[in-house]
N, C-alpha and C positions, 0 to 999 in steps of 0.2 A: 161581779165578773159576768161578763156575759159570753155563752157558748158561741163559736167559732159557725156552728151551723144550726139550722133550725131545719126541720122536716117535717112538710104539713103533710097530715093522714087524717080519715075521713074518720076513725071512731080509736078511740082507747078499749082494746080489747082487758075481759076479765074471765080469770080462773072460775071455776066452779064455788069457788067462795067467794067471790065478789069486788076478788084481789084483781091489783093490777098484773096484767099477764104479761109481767117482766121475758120472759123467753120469747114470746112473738116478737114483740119491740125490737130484741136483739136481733130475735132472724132476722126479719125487714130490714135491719140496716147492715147489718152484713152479707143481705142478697142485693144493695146498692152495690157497685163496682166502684172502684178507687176514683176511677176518671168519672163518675157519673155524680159523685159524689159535688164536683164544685161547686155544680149548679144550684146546691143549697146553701152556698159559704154564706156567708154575712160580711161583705167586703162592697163598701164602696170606694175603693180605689185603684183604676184601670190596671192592668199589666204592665208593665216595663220589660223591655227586652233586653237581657244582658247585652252590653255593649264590649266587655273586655274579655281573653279568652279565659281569664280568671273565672269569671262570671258565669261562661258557658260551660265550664270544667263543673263547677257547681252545681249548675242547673242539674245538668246530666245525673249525675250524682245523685242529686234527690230525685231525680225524676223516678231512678231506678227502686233506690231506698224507702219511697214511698207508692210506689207501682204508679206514676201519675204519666201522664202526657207529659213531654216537655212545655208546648204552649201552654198547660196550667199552671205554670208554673214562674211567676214574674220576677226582676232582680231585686224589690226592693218587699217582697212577699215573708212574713213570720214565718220560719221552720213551724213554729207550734201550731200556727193557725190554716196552715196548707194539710194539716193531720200529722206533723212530726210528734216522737215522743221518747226518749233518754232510748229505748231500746233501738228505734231506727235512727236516732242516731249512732250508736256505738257500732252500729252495720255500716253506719257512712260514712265514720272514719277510719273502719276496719276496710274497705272497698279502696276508700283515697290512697291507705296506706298501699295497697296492693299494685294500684297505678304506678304508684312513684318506683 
């Protein structure tokens, strides 16, 4: 399995014992922002732009669901691998339902 994103950083910080300093790591990547986030995906395959308004209905959708930019966000793009996960989705079909 390989991770959806890689994030180079300049040193693996350690605890006072010598551990890995799990809680920095986390901060650092939860002081990236949603949208700033893509630039580390691991995708090589350009965007696609919904063409149908099916498609645009969607986009929107997850754009919000996942705090992303709509142009991050391509037609032919993984929910999983753009950062969805079983919780944002159940918001995003909880939102579609609300639409209709």
């Amino acid at each position: 399995m390989v991770p959806p994103v890689f994030l180079p950083i300049a040193e693996m910080t350690r605890n006072l014992s010598g551990k890995l300093d799990r809680k920095s790591l986390r901060a650092l990547l939860v002081s990236i922002e949603g949208d700033n986030i893509h630039e580390y995906r691991v995708s090589d395959r350009p965007k696609v732009a919904p063409s149908t308004n099916m498609e645009r209905d969607l986009q929107a959708l997850w754009a919000k669901g996942l705090n992303l930019k709509l142009e991050n966000i391509g037609a032919n793009d993984d929910f999983f691998h753009i950062g969805g996960d079983t919780l944002a989705a159940m918001r995003i079909v909880a939102a579609s339902h609300s639409r209709s």
